[in-house]
VEXDREN-2710 file (C-alpha; in Angstrom, 1 decimal):
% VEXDREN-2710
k/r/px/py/pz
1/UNK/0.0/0.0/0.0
2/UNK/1.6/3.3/-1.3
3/UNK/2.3/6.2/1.2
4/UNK/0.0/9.2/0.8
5/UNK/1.3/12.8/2.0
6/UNK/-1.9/12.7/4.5
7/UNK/-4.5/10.3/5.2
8/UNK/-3.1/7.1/3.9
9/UNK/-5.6/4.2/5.6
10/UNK/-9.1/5.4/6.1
11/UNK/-10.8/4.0/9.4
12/UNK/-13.8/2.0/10.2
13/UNK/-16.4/3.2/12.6
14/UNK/-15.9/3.3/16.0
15/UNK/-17.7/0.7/18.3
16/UNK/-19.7/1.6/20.5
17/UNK/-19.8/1.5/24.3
18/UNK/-22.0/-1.1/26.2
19/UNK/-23.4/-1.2/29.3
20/UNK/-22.6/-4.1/32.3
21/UNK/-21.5/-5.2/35.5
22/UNK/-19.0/-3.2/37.3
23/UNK/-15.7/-4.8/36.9
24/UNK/-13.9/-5.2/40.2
25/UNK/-9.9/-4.4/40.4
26/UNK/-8.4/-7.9/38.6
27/UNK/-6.2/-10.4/40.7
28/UNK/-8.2/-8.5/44.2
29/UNK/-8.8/-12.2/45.6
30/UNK/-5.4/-13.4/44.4
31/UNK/-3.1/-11.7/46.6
32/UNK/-1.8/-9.8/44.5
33/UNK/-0.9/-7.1/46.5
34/UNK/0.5/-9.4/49.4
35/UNK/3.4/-11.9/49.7
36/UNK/5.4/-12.1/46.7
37/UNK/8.8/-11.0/45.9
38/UNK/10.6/-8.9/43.9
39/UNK/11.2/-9.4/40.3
40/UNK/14.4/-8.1/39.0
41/UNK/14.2/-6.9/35.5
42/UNK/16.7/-7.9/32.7
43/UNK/19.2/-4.8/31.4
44/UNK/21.2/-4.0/28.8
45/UNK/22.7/-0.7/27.2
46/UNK/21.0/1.5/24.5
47/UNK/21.5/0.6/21.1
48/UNK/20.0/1.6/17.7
49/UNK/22.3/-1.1/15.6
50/UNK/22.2/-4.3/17.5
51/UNK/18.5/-4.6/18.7
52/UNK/16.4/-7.8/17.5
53/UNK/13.9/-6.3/15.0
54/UNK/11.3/-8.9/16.0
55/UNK/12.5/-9.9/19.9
56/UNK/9.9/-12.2/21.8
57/UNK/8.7/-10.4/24.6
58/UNK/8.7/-12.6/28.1
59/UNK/7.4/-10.7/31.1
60/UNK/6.8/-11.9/34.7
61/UNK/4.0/-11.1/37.7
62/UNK/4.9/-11.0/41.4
63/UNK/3.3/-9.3/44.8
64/UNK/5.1/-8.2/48.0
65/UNK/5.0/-7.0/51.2
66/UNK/4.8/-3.9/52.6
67/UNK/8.7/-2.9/53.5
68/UNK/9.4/0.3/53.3
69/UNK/7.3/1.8/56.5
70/UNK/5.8/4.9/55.0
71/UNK/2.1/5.6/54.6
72/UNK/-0.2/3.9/52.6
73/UNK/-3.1/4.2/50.3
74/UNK/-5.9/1.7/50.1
75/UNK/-6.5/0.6/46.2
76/UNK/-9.2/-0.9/44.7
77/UNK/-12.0/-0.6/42.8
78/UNK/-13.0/2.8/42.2
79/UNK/-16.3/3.5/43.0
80/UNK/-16.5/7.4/42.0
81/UNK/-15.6/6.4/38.3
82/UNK/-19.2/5.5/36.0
83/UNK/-19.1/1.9/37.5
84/UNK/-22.4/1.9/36.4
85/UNK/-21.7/1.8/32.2
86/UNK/-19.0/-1.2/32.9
87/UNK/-16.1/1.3/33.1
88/UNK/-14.0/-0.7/35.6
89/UNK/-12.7/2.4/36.9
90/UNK/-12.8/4.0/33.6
91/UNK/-15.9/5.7/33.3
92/UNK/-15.3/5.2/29.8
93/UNK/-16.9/1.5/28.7
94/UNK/-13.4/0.0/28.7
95/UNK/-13.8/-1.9/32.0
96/UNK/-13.4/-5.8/29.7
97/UNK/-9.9/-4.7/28.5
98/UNK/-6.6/-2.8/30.0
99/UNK/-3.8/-1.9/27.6
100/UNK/-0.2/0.1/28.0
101/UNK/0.8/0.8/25.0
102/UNK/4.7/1.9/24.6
103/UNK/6.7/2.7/21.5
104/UNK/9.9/0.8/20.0
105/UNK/11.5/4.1/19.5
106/UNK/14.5/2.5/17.3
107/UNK/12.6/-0.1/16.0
108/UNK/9.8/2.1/14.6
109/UNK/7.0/0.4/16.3
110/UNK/4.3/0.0/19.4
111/UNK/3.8/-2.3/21.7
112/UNK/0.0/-3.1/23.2
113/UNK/0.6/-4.5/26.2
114/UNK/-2.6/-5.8/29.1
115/UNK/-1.6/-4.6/31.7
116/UNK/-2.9/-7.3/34.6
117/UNK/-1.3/-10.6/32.6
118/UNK/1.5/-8.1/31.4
119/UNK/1.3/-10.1/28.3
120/UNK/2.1/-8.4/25.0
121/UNK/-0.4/-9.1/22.7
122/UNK/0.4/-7.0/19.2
123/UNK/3.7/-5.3/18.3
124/UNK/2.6/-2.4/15.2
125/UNK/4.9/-1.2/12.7
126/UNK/4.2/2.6/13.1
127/UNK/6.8/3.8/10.6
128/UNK/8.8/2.7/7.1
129/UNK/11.7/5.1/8.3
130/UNK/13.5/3.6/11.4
131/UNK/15.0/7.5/12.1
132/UNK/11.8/8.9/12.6
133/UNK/11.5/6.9/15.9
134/UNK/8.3/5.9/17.2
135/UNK/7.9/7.5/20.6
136/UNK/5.0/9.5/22.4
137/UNK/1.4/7.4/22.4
138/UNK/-1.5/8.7/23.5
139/UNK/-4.2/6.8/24.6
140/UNK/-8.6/7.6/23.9
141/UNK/-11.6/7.0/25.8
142/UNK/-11.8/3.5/23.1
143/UNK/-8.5/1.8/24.0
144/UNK/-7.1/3.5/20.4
145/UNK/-3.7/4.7/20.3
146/UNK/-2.0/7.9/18.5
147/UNK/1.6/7.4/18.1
148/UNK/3.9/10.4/17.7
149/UNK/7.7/10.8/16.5
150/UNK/10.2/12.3/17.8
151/UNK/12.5/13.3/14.9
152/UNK/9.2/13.7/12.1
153/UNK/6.0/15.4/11.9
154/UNK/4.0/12.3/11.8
155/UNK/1.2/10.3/13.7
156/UNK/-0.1/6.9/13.1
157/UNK/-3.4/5.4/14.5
158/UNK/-3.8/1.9/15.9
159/UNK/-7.3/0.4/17.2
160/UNK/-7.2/-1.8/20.7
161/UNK/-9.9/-3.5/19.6
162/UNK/-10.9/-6.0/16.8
163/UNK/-14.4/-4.2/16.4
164/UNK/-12.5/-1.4/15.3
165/UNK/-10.5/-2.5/12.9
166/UNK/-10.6/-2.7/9.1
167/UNK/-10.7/-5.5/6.9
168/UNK/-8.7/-3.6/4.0
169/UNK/-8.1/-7.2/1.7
170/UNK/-12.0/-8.2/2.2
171/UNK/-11.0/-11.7/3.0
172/UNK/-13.4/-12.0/5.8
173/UNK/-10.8/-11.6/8.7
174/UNK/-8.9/-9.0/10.5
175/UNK/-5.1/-9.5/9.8
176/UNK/-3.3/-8.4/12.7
177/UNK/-0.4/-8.9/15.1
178/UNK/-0.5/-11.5/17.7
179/UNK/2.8/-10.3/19.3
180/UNK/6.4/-9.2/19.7
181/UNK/7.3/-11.6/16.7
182/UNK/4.6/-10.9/14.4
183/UNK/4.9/-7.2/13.1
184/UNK/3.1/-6.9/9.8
185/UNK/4.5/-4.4/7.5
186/UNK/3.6/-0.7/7.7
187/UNK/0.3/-0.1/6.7
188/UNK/-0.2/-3.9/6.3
189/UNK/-1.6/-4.6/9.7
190/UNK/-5.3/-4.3/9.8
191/UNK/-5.5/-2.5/13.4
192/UNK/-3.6/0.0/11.6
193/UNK/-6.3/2.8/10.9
194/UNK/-4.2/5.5/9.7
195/UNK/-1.1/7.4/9.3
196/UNK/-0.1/10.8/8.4
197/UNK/2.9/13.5/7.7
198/UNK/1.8/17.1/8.9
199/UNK/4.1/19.6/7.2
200/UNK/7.7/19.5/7.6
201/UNK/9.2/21.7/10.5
202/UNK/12.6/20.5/12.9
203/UNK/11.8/18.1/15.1
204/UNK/9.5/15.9/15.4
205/UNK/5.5/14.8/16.4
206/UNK/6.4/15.4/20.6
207/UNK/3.0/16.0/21.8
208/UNK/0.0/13.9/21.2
209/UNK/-3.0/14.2/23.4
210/UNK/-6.7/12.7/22.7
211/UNK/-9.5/14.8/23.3
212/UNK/-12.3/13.1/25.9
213/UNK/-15.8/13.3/26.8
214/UNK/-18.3/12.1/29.0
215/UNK/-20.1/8.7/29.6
216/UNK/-23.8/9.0/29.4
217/UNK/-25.0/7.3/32.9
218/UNK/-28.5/6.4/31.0
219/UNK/-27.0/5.5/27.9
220/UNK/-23.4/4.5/28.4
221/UNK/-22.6/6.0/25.1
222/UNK/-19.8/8.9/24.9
223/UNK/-21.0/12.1/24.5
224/UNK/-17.8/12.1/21.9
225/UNK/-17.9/9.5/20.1
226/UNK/-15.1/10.6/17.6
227/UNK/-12.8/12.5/19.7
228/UNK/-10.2/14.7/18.3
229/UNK/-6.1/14.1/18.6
230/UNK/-3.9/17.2/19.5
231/UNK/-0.7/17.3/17.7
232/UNK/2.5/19.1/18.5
233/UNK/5.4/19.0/16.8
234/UNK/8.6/21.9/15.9
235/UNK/10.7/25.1/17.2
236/UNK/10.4/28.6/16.8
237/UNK/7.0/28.6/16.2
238/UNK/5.5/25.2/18.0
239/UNK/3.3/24.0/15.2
240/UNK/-0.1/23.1/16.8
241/UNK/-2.7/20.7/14.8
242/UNK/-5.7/19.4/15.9
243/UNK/-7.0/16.4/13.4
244/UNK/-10.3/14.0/13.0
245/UNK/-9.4/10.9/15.1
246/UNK/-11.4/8.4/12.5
247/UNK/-9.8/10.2/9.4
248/UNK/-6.4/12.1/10.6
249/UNK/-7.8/14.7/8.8
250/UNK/-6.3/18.4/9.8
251/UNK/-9.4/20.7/11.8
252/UNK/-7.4/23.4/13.1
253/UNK/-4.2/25.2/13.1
254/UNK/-2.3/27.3/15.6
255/UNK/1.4/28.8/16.4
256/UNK/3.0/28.9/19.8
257/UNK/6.0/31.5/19.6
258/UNK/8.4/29.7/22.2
259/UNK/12.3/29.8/21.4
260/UNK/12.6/26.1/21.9
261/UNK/11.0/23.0/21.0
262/UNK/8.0/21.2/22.2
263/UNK/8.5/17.9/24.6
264/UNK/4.9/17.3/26.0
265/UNK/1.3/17.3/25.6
266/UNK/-1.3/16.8/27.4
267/UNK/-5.3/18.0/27.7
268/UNK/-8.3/19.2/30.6
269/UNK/-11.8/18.3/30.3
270/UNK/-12.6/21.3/28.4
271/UNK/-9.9/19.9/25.8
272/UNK/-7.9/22.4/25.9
273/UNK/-4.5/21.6/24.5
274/UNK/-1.4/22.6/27.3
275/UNK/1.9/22.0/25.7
276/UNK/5.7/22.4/27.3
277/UNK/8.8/23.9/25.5
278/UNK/12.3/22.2/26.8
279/UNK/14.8/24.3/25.4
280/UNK/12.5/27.6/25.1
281/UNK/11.3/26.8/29.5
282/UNK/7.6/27.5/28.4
283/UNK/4.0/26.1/29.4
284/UNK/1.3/27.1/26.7
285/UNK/-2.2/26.7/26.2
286/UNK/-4.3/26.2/22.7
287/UNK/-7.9/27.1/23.9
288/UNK/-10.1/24.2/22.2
289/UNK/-13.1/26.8/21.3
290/UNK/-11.1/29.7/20.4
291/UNK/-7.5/28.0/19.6
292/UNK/-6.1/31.4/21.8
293/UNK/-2.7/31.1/22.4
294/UNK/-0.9/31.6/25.8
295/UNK/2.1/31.2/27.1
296/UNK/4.0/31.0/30.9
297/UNK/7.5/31.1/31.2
298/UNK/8.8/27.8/33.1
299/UNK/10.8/28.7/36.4
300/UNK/14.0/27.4/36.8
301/UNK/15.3/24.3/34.7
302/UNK/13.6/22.8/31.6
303/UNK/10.2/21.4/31.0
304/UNK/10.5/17.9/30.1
305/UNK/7.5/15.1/30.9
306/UNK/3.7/16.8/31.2
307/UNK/0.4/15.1/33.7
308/UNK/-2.7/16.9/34.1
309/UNK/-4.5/16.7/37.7
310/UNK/-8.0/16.1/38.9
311/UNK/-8.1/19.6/38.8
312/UNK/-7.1/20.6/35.0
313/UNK/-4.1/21.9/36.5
314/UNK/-1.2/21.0/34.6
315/UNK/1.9/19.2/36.4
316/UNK/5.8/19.8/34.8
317/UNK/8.8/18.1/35.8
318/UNK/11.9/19.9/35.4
319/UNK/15.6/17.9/33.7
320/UNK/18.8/19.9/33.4
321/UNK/21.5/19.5/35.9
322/UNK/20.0/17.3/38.7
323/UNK/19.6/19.9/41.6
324/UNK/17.7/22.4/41.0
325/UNK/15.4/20.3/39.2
326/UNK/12.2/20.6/40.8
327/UNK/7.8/19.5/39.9
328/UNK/5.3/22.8/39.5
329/UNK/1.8/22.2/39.6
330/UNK/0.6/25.8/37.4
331/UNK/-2.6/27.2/38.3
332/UNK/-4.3/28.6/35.2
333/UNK/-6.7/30.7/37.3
334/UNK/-4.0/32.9/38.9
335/UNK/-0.9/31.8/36.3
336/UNK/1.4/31.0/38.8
337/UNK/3.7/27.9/39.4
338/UNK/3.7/26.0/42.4
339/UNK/6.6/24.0/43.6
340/UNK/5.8/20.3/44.8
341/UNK/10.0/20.4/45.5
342/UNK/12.5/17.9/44.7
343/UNK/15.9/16.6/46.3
344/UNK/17.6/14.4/43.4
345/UNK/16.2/16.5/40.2
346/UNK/16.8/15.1/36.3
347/UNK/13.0/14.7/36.5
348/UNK/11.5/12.8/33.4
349/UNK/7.7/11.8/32.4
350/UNK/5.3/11.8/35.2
351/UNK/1.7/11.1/35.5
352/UNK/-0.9/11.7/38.2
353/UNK/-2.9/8.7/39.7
354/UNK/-6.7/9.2/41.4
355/UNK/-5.3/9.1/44.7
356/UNK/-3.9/12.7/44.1
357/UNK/0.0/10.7/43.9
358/UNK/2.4/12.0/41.2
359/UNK/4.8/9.8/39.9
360/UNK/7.8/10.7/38.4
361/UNK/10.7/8.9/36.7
362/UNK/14.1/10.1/37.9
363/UNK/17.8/9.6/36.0
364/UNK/21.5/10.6/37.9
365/UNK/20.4/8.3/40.3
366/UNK/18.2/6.1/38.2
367/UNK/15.0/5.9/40.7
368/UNK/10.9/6.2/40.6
369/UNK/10.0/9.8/42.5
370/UNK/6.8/10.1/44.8
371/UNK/5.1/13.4/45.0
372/UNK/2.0/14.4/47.2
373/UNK/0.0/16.1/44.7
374/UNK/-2.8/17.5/47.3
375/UNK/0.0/19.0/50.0
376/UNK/2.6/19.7/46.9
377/UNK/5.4/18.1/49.2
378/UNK/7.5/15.1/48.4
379/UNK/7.0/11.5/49.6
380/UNK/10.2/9.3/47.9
381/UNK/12.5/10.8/46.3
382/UNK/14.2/7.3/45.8
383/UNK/12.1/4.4/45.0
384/UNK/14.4/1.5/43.9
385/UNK/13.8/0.2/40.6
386/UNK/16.1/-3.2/40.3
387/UNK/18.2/-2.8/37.4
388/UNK/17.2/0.7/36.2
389/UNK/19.2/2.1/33.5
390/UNK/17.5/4.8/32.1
391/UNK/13.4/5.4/33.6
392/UNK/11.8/8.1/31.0
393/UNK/7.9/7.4/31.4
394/UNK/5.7/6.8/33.7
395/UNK/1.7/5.9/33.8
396/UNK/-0.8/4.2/35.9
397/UNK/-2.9/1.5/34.4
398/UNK/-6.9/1.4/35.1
399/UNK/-6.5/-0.7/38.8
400/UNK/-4.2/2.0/40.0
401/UNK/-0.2/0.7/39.5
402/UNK/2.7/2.4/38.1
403/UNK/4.3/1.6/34.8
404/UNK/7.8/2.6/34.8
405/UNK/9.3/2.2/31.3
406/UNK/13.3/2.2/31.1
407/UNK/14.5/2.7/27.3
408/UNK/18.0/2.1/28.5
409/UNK/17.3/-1.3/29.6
410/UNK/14.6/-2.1/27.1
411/UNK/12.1/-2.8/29.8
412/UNK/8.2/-1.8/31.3
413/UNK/8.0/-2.7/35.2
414/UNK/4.7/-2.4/36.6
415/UNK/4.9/-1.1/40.2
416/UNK/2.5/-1.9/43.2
417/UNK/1.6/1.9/44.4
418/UNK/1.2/1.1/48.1
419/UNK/4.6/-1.3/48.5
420/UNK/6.7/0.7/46.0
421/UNK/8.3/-2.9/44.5
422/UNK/8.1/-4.4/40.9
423/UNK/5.2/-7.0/40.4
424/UNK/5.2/-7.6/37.2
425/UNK/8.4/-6.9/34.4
426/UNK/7.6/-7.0/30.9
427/UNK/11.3/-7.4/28.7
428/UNK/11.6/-7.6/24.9
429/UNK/11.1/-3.8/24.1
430/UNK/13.3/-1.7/22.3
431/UNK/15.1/1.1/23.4
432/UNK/11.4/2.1/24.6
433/UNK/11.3/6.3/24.8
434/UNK/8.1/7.1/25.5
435/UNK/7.0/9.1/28.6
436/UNK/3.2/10.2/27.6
437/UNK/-0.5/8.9/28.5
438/UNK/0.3/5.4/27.5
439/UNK/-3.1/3.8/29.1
440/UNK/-5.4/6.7/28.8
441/UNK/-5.7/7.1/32.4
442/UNK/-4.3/10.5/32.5
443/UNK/-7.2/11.7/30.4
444/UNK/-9.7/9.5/32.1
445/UNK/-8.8/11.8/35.4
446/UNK/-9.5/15.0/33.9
447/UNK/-12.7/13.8/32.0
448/UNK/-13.6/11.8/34.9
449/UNK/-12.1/12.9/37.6
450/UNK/-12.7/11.2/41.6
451/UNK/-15.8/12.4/43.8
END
């Protein structure tokens, strides 16, 4: 199938959402939480010449026991969340199915990962050009991915779900991945709805952020049920697009002017589009009704990952030169930042769970950072991840635990968020780089938020 400048795969229609039973947290009555030990995850150095193009990916599930002494947080079910519609947690009509999905930066692909088994179940092609780099994923209210690049202006579309994908060779049959070793050719794949090249500016698709909506409590439909993607991509102006999720199609257009280059994306319920500068140490905001521009000058070092609270507020973590480094919750309603602190700094991706935690991945040490994002204080500056090499992302999966993803030693560990140890290690990735909503759960807690 030939590469179009734009839309290149059109998409079937979304499925829609059904009402059921509320799904309890998986694995609740299997101990999960309680009396296992600690996996230690396999490492290995960085490499863009030497990785297995098609690896099999192994991965591994363990529990523990509380160690460490500090305070704790009770998780389960969440019963604020639309448990109503089926949305285990969700609120969204996800509540059967739990993916992660993280990019193959070098190998120009994604990973879909379920996140209780920790099994990977597809690995997509996502590019023909291995220097583009597959990297920031974005997760939607339907368990669909957008996948961003860091070195090209362009974003692919994969579905989560069989309903949703497209039977482009009308044999009767979805032709799709069933894992690590399987990856179909670019544009081959079935699940693969679309991809597109925006125009050319420096650097690369960094931003990529679904819009949401809300779940219907009589219906249990979305009130969106073809929610826009935010793309950011460039320097010198940030190039701003805003596209048709079924189609890829361009809707809107907007300029930030910001001396740098953008790193992160993410969106409120409102779906307004918040975007941070690295080099150019700026926070701006694309209103979603008016597409007005403003920007906020970053304090201190540079803005690196992006989360979005409860609250709409959005969350930076700094990386530069280790102290000094520090998290800022900004408050759009007076435009000031507020510092959360930080002792070790180098501050990567971070993401904010429903228990008002931020996590944060940490390099120079190599670590997993704990932040109180009610009291803006730190918990754990220095959660041990065994055999870190180089934690960039984090998320939090739809029962609540931390997914620390380490491109430096090709690995996803997926952390219990009470005990602070690794119960479950998923190996086989490569040179993973990608530190965005990878399970949508960072816009199910704007859209959706607790209470």
């Amino acid at each position: 199938m030939r590469n179009l400048p734009l839309c290149v795969v059109l998409v079937g229609a979304v499925g829609s959402t059904g009402c059921g039973d509320p799904t309890a947290r998986p694995g609740a009555d299997e101990g999960e939480a309680s009396g296992l030990t600690t996996v230690a995850a396999e490492t290995g150095e960085s490499s863009d010449t030497d990785s297995d193009p098609n690896p099999t990916t192994t991965s591994s599930t363990t529990t523990a026991t509380d160690t460490d002494g500090e305070p704790k947080f009770d998780l389960g079910p969440l019963p604020d969340s639309g448990m109503d519609c089926g949305g285990g947690g969700m609120g969204m009509g996800m509540g059967e199915f739990s993916y992660i999905w993280i990019a193959n930066s070098t190998q120009g692909t994604v990973s879909k990962i379920e996140t209780v088994s920790t099994i990977e179940e597809g690995r997509y092609a996502v590019t023909n050009d291995l220097s583009m780099q597959s990297s920031r994923t974005s997760v939607n209210q339907y368990g669909d991915v957008a996948i961003g690049h860091r070195f090209s202006p362009r974003v692919t579309k994969v579905a989560a779900r069989m309903e949703n994908c497209v039977d482009k060779n009308n044999n009767g049959m979805i032709d799709t991945s069933g894992g690590p070793g399987d990856v179909r050719p670019f544009l081959e794949d079935e699940c693969t709805l679309w991809s597109i090249d925006l125009p050319a500016q420096s650097n690369g698709t960094r931003a990529v952020a679904w819009e949401g909506g809300s779940i219907d409590p009589d219906t249990c439909e979305n009130t969106i049920p073809n929610p826009r993607l935010w793309v950011g991509y460039g320097s010198n102006p940030l190039e701003v697009y805003r596209l048709d999720g079924d189609t890829g199609a361009v809707l809107d257009h907007a300029q930030v002017p910001s001396s740098g280059f953008v790193y992160g994306g993410a969106v409120n319920a409102d779906g307004d589009f918040w975007v941070s500068d690295r080099s150019g140490r700026t926070l701006s905001k694309v209103d979603a009704e008016t597409l007005e521009v403003s920007v906020y000058p970053v304090p201190g070092s540079q803005a690196y990952g992006m989360g979005m609270d409860q609250n709409g507020h959005p969350w930076i973590a700094t990386h530069s030169g280790g102290v000094g480094d520090f998290v800022y919750r900004f408050d759009p309603d007076l435009e000031t930042f507020v510092s959360a602190g930080g002792t070790s700094g180098r501050y990567r991706g971070m993401n904010i769970d429903r228990e008002g935690r931020a996590w944060v991945a940490g390099n120079s040490p190599c670590r997993l950072a704990l932040f109180d994002a009610v009291q803006e204080t730190v918990i754990n500056d220095a959660i041990e991840l065994p055999g870190c090499v180089d934690p960039v992302g984090v998320s939090v999966d739809r029962d609540g635990y931390v997914w620390v993803v380490d491109r430096g030693a090709s690995v996803a560990w997926k952390i219990d968020p009470n005990f602070h140890i690794v119960v479950g290690t998923v190996n086989g990735l490569v040179n993973p780089y990608t530190y965005s909503d990878m399970t949508g759960q960072g816009l199910n807690l704007v859209v959706n938020p607790p209470g």
